[in-house]
C-alpha positions as CSV (number, residue, x, y, z in Angstrom):
1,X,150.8,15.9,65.0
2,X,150.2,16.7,61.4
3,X,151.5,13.3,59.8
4,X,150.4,10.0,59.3
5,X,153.0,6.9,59.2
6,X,152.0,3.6,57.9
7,X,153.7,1.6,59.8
8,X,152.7,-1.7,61.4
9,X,150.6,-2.9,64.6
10,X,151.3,-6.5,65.6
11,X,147.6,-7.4,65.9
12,X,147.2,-6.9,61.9
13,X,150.0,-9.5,61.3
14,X,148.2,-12.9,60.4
15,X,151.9,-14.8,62.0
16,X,150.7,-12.6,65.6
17,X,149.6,-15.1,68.2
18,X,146.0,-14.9,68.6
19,X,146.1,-15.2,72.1
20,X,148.3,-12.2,72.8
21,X,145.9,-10.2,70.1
22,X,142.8,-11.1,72.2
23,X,144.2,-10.4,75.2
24,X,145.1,-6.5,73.7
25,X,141.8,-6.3,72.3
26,X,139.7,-7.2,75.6
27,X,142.3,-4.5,77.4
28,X,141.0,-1.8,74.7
29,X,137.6,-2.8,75.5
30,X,138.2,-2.9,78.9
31,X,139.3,1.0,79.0
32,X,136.9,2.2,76.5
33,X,134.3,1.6,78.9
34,X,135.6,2.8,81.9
35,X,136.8,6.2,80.1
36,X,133.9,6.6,78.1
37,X,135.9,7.3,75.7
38,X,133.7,8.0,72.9
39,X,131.0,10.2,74.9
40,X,131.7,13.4,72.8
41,X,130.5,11.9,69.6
42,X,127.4,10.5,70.7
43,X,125.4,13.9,69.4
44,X,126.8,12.8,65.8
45,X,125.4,9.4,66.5
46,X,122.2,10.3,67.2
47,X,122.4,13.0,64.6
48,X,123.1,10.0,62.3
49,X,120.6,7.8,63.8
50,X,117.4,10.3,63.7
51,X,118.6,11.8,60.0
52,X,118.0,8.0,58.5
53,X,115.1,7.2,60.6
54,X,116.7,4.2,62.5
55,X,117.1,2.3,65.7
56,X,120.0,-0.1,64.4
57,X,123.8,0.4,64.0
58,X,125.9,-1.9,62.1
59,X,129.9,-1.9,63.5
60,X,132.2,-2.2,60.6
61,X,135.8,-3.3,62.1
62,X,134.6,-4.2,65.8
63,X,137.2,-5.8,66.5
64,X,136.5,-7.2,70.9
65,X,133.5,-4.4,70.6
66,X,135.5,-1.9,72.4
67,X,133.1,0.5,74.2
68,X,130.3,-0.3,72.2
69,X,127.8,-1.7,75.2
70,X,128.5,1.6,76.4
71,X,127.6,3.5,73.4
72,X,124.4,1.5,72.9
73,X,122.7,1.4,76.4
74,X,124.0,6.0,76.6
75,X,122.2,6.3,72.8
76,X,119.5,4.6,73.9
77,X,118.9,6.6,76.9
78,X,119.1,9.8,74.9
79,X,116.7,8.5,72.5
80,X,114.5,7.2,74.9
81,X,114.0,3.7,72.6
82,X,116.6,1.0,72.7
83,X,119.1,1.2,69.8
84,X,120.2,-2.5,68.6
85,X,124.2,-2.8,67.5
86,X,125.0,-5.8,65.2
87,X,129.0,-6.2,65.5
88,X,130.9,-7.4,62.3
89,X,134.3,-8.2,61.5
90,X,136.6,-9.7,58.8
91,X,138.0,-11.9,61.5
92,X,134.9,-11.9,63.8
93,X,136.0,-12.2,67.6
94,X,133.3,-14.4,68.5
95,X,134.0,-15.1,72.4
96,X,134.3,-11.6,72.9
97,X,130.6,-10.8,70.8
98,X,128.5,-13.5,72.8
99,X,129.8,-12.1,76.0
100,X,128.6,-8.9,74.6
101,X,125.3,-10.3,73.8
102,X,125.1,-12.1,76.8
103,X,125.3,-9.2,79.0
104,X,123.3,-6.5,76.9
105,X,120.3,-8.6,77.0
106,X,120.1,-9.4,72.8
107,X,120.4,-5.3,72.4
108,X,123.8,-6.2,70.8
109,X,124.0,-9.3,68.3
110,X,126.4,-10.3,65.7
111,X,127.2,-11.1,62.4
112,X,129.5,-15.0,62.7
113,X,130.4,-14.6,59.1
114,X,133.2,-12.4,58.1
115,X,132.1,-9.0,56.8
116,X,134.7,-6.5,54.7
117,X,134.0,-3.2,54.9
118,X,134.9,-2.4,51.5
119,X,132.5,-4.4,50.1
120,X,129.0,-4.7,52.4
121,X,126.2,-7.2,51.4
122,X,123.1,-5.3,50.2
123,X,120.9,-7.0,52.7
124,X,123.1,-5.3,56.3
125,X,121.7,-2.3,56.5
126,X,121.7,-0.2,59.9
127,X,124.4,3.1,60.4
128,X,127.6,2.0,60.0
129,X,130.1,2.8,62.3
130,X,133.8,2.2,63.0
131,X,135.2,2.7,66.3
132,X,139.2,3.1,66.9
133,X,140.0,1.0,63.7
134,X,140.1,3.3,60.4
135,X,143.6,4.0,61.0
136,X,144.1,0.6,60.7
137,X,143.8,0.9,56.6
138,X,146.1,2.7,54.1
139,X,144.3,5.8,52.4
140,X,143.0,3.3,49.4
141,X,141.1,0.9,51.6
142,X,139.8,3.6,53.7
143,X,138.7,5.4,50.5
144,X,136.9,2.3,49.6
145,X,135.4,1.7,52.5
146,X,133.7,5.7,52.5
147,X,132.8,5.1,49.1
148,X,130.9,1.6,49.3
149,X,129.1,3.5,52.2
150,X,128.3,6.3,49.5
151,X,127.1,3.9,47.0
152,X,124.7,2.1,48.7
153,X,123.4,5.2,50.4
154,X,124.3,4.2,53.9
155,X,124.9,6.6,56.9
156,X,128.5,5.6,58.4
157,X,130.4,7.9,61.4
158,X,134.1,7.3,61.9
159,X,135.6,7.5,65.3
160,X,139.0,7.9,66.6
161,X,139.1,7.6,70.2
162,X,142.5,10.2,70.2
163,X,143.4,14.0,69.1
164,X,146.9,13.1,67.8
165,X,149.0,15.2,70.0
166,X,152.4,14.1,71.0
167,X,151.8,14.5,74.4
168,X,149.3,11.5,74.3
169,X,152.4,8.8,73.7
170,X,154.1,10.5,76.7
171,X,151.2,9.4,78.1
172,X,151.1,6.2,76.6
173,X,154.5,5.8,77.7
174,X,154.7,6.5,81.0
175,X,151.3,5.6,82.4
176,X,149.9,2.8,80.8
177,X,152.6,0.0,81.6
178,X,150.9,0.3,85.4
179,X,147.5,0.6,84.5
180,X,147.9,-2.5,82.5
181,X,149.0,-4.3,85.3
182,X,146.1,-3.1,87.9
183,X,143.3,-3.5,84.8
184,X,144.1,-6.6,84.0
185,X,142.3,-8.9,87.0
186,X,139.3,-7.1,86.3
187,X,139.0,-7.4,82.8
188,X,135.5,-9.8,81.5
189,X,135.4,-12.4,80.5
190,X,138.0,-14.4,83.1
191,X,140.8,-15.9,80.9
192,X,144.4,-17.2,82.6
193,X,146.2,-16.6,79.6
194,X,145.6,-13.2,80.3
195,X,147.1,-13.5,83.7
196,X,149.8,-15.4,82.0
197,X,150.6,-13.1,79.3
198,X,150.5,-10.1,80.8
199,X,152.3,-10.6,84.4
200,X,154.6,-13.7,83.7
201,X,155.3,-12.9,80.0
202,X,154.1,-10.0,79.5
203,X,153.5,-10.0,75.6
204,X,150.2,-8.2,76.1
205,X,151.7,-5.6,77.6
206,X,154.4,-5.2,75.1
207,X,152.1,-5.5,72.3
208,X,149.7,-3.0,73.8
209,X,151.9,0.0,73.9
210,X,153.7,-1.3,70.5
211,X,150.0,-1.0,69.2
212,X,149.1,2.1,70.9
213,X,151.9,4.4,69.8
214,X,151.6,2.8,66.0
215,X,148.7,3.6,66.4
216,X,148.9,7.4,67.3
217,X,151.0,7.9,64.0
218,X,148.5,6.4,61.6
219,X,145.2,8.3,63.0
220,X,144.1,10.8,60.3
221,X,143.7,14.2,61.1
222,X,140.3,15.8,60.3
223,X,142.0,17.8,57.1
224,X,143.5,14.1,55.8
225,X,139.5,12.9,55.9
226,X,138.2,15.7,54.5
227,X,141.2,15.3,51.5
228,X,140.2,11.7,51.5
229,X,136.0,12.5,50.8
230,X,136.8,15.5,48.3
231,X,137.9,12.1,46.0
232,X,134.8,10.7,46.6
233,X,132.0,11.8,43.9
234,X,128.7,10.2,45.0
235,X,125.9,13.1,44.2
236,X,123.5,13.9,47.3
237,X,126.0,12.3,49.9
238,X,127.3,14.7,52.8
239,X,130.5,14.3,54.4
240,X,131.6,16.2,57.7
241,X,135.0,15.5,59.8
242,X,136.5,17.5,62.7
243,X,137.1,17.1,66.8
244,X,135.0,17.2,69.9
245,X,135.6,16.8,73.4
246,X,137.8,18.6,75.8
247,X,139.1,16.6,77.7
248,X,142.4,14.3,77.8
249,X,141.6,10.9,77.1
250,X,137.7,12.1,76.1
251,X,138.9,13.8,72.1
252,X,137.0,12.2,69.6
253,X,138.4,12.7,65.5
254,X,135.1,12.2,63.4
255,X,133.8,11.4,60.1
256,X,130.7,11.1,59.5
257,X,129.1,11.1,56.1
258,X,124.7,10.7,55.1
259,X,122.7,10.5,52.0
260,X,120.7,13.3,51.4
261,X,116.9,12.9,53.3
């Protein structure tokens, strides 16, 4: 699927209710875990992680934290240290971050104030990483958001849990409207209006496949990232995009970019 369409997801519209967006967000988390989604690229984390010398991940865009406990407690096994994730957002999901905090034992804290990628303070240091949200931005934010990482001499990896065939909204299409429905009871923290909203009114479900196949059409391809760092001119910064994993549902898109050591 060699195009990108920027069209729009509903949970980027400010009018959205932000009920139904937490309720798709804490669904995303939900199967990010349980896929382990993001396994293939945790060599390039650690790659990342051991180039700059450090234990600490800052996560641009996180969003309910989707997968991220995950990702922390599986780098920190490989590393044999514990790795500490601070979670940032523009509109910082704070339930969902003290749950997270709450159940990793302090390993993963947060950030209350709003953070823009574009544009981050001096004093947050740590790798930066965005998980599942880059497509999110049109090529001129996302440029901005790679070159503010350049500038300050940051380490940053970009993750797209997806390899942008078609047959993955087939699959979106036809399977997910039932795995929805059996996710949904066990889904952390307990909220009715997630019963509500997805098996009375099922707005969650409606919003989630909306999202998802958006989604699919906006995910830069590796050669669109690699396009988008050739425009960035930062001397001694290295950039690096391309796919891992070989499984469905386990295909990772990647960009990771370091200052030199």
């Amino acid at each position: 699927m060699n195009i990108r369409l920027q069209l729009f997801e509903l949970e980027d519209q400010k009018w959205f209710p932000h009920v139904i967006r937490q309720g798709m967000l804490d669904f995303l988390r939900f199967m990010i875990s349980k896929l382990g989604a993001y396994k293939p690229a945790l060599p390039l984390l650690q790659e990342l992680l051991e180039r700059t010398g450090r234990h600490h991940i800052t996560d641009l865009c996180s969003g309910a934290g989707g997968g991220i406990e995950g990702i922390q407690q599986a780098l920190s096994q490989r590393m044999g240290t514990t790795i500490y994730v601070t979670l940032t957002d523009l509109y910082p999901n704070l339930e969902a971050y003290r749950y997270l905090q709450q159940s990793s034992g302090g390993a993963l804290d947060f950030i209350p104030q709003p953070i823009d990628a574009t544009a981050v303070p001096e004093s947050i240091t740590g790798v930066r990483t965005i998980f599942s949200s880059f497509h999110h931005f049109p090529p001129s934010v996302a440029q901005a958001i790679l070159q503010d990482a350049a500038n300050k001499k940051s380490a940053i990896g970009i993750f797209e849990g997806a390899s942008k065939k078609w047959y993955e909204l087939l699959l979106l299409w036809l399977f997910f409207p039932a795995i929805i429905f059996v996710a949904t009871p066990f889904i952390r923290p307990f909220k009715v209006s997630r019963i509500f909203f997805t098996y009375f009114f099922p707005l969650i479900p409606l919003g989630i496949i909306w999202d998802g196949t958006v989604s699919l059409l906006r995910i830069y391809t590796p050669q669109m990232l690699q396009h988008m760092t050739n425009k960035i001119d930062t001397p001694g910064y290295t950039w690096r995009t391309g796919k891992v994993g070989s499984r469905t549902g386990k295909h990772v898109i990647y960009l990771i970019g370091y200052p030199a050591e």
